[in-house]
NUGUNU-222465 format. One record per residue (C-alpha): chain; z, y, x; residue in three letters. Coordinates in Angstrom, 1 decimal. Layout:
BEGIN
<lumdren nulo="A" up="Z" north="Y" east="X" zati="ALA"/>
...
! end
This chain:
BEGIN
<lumdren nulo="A" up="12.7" north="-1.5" east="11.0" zati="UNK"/>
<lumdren nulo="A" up="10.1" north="-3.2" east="12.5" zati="UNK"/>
<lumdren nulo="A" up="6.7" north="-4.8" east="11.1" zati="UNK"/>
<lumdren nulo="A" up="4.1" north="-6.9" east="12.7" zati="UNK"/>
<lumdren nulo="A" up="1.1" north="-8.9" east="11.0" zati="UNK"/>
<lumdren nulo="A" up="-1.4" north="-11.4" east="11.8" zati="UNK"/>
<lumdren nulo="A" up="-3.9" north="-13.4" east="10.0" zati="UNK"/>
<lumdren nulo="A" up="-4.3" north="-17.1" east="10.7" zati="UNK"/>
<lumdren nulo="A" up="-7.4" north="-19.5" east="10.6" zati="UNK"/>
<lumdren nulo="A" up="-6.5" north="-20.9" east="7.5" zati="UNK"/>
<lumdren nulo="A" up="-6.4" north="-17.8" east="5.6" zati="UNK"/>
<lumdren nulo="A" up="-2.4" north="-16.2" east="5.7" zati="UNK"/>
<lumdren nulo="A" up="-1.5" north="-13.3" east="6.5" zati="UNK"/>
<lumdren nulo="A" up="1.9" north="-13.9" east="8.2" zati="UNK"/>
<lumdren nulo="A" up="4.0" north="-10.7" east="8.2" zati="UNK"/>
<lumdren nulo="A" up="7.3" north="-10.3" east="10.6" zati="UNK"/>
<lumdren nulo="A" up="10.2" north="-8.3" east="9.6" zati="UNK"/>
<lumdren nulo="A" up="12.9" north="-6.9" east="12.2" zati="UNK"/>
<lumdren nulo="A" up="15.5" north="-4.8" east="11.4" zati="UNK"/>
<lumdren nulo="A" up="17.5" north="-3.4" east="8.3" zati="UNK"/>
<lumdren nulo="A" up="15.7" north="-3.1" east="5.0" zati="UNK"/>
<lumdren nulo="A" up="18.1" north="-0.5" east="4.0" zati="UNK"/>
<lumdren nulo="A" up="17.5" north="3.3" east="3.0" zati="UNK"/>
<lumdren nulo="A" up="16.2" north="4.6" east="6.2" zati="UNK"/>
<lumdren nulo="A" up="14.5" north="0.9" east="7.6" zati="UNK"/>
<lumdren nulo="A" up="12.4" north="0.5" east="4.2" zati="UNK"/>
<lumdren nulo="A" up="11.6" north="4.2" east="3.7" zati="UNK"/>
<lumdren nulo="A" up="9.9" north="3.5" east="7.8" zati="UNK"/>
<lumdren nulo="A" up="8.0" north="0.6" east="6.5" zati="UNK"/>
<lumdren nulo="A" up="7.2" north="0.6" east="2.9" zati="UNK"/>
<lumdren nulo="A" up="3.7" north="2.1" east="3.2" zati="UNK"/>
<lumdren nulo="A" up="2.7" north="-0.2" east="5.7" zati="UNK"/>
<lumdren nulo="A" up="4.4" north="-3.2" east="4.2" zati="UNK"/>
<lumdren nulo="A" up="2.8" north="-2.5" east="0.9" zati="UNK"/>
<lumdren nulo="A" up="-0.8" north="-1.7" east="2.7" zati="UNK"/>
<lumdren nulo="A" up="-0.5" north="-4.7" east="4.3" zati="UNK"/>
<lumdren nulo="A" up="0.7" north="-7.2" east="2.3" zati="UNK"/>
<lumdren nulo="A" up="-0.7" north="-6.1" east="-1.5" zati="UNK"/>
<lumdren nulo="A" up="-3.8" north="-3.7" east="-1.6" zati="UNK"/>
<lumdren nulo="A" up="-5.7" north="-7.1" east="-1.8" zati="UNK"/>
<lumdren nulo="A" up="-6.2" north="-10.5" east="-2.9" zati="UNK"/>
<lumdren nulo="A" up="-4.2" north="-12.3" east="0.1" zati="UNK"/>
<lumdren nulo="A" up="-2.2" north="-15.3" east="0.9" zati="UNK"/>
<lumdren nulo="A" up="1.0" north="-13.5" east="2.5" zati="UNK"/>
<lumdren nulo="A" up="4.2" north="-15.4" east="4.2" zati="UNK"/>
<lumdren nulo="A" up="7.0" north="-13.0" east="4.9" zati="UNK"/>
<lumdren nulo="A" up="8.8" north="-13.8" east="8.5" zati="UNK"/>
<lumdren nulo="A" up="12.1" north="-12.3" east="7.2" zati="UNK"/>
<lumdren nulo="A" up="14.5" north="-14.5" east="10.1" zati="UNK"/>
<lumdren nulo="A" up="14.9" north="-11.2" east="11.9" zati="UNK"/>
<lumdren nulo="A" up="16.2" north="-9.3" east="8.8" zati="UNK"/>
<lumdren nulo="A" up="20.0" north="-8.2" east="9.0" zati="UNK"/>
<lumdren nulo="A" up="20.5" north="-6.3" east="5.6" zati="UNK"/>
<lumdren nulo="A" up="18.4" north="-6.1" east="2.7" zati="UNK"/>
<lumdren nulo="A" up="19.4" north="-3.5" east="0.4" zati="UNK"/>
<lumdren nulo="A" up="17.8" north="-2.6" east="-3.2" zati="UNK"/>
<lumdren nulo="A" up="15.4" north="-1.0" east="-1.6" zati="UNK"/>
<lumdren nulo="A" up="13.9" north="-3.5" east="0.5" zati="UNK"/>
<lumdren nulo="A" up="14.3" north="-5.8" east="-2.8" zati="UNK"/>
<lumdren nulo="A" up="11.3" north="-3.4" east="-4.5" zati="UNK"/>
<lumdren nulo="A" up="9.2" north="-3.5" east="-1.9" zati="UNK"/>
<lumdren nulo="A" up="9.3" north="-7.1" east="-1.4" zati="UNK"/>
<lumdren nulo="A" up="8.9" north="-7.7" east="-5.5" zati="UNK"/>
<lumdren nulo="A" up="6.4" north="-5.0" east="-6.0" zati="UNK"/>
<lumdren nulo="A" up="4.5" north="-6.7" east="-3.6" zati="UNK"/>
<lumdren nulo="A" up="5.1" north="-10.1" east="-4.8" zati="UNK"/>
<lumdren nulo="A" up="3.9" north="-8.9" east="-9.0" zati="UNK"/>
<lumdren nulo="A" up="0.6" north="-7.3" east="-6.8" zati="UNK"/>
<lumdren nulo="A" up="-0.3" north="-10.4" east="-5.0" zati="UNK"/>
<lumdren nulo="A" up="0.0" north="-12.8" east="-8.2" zati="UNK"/>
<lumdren nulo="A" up="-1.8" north="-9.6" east="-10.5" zati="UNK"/>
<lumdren nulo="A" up="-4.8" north="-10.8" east="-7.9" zati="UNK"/>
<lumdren nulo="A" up="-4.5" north="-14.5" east="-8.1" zati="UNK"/>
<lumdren nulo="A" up="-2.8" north="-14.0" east="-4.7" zati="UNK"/>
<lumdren nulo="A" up="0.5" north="-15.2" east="-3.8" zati="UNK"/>
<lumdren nulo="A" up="3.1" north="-13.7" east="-1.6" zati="UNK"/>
<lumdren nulo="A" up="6.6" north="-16.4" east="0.2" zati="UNK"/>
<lumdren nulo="A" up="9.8" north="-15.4" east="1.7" zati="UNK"/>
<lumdren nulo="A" up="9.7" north="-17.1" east="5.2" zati="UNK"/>
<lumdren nulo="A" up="13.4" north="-18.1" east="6.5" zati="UNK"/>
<lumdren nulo="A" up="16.1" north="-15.5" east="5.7" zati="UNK"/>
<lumdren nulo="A" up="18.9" north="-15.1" east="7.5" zati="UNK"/>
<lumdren nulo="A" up="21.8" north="-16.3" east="5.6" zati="UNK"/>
<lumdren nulo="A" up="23.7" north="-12.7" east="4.6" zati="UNK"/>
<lumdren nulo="A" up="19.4" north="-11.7" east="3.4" zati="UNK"/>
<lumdren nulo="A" up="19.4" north="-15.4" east="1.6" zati="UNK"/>
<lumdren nulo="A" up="22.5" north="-14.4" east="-0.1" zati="UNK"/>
<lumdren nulo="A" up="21.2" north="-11.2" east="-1.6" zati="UNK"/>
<lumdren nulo="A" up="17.9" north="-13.0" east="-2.5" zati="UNK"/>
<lumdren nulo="A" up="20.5" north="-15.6" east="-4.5" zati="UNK"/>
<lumdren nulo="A" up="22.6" north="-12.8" east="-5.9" zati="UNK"/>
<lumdren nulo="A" up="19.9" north="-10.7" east="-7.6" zati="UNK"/>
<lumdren nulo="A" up="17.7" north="-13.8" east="-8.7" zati="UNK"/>
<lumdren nulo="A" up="14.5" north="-12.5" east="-6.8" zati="UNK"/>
<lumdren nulo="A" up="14.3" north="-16.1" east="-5.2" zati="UNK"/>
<lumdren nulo="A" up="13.7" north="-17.0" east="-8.8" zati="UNK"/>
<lumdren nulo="A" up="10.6" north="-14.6" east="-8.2" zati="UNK"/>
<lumdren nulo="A" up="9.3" north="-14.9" east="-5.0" zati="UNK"/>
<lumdren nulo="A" up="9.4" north="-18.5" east="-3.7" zati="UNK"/>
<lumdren nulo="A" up="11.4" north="-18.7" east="-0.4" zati="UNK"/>
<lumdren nulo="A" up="11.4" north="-21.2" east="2.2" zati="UNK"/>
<lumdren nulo="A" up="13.1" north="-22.3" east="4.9" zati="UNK"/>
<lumdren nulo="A" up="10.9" north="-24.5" east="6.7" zati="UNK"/>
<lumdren nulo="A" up="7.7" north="-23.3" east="7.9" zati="UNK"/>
<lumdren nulo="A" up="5.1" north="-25.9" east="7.0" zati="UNK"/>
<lumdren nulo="A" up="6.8" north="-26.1" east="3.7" zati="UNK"/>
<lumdren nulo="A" up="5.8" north="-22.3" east="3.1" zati="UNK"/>
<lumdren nulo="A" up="2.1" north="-22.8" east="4.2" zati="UNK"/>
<lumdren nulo="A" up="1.9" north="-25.7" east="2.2" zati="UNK"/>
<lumdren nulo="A" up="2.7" north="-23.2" east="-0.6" zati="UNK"/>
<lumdren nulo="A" up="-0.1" north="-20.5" east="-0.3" zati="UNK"/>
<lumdren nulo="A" up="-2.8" north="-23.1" east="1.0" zati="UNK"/>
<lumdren nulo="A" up="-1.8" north="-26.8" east="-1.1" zati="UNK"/>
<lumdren nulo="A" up="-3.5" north="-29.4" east="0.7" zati="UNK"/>
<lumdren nulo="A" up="-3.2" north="-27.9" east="4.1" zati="UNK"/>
<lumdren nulo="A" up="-2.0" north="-30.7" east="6.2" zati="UNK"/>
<lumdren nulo="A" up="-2.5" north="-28.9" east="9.9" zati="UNK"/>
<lumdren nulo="A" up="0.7" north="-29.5" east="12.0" zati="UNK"/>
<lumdren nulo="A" up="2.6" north="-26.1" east="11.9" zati="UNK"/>
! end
């Protein structure tokens, strides 16, 4: 499992996710995922379009993260899913949760309303 994070001008911290989030893939990231995405007040978009499994596992993290952001007024989205990932999402109900979006503006729209910069 890979992870790789940037923050943009307007305030997002846009994380990428490659791999499987399953036993051995979260275990390899969770730290760092949690570190970066919920040890403070951010505005967080999840790249998860290079995401092949996502087990129970990987669901924690992601919602763990998620209840930390809005505890800090902040807010954490699901970027793109594959659509085996968007399934599981679906399943379990955590897209009732964590908002998920498909198309990118849409998903910067949601951390920063008002932001009308082409994507």
């Amino acid at each position: 499992m890979e992870l790789t994070y940037e923050d943009s001008a307007e305030g997002i911290r846009h994380i990428r996710l490659a791999g499987r989030m399953d036993v051995e893939g979260t275990h390899e990231i969770d730290l760092k995922f949690t570190s970066v995405a919920s040890c403070q007040k951010l505005l967080v978009l999840v790249d998860m379009s290079l995401v092949e499994f996502l087990s129970s596992l990987g669901l924690g993290t992601l919602v763990r993260s998620a209840k930390a952001q809005m505890s800090r007024t902040g807010m954490l989205v699901l970027y793109s899913p594959t659509p085996a990932v968007a399934r599981v999402l679906q399943a379990t109900q955590i897209d009732q949760i964590v908002p998920v979006y498909y198309d990118l503006g849409e998903a910067r729209r949601a951390l920063v309303p008002g932001d009308v910069r082409p994507v």
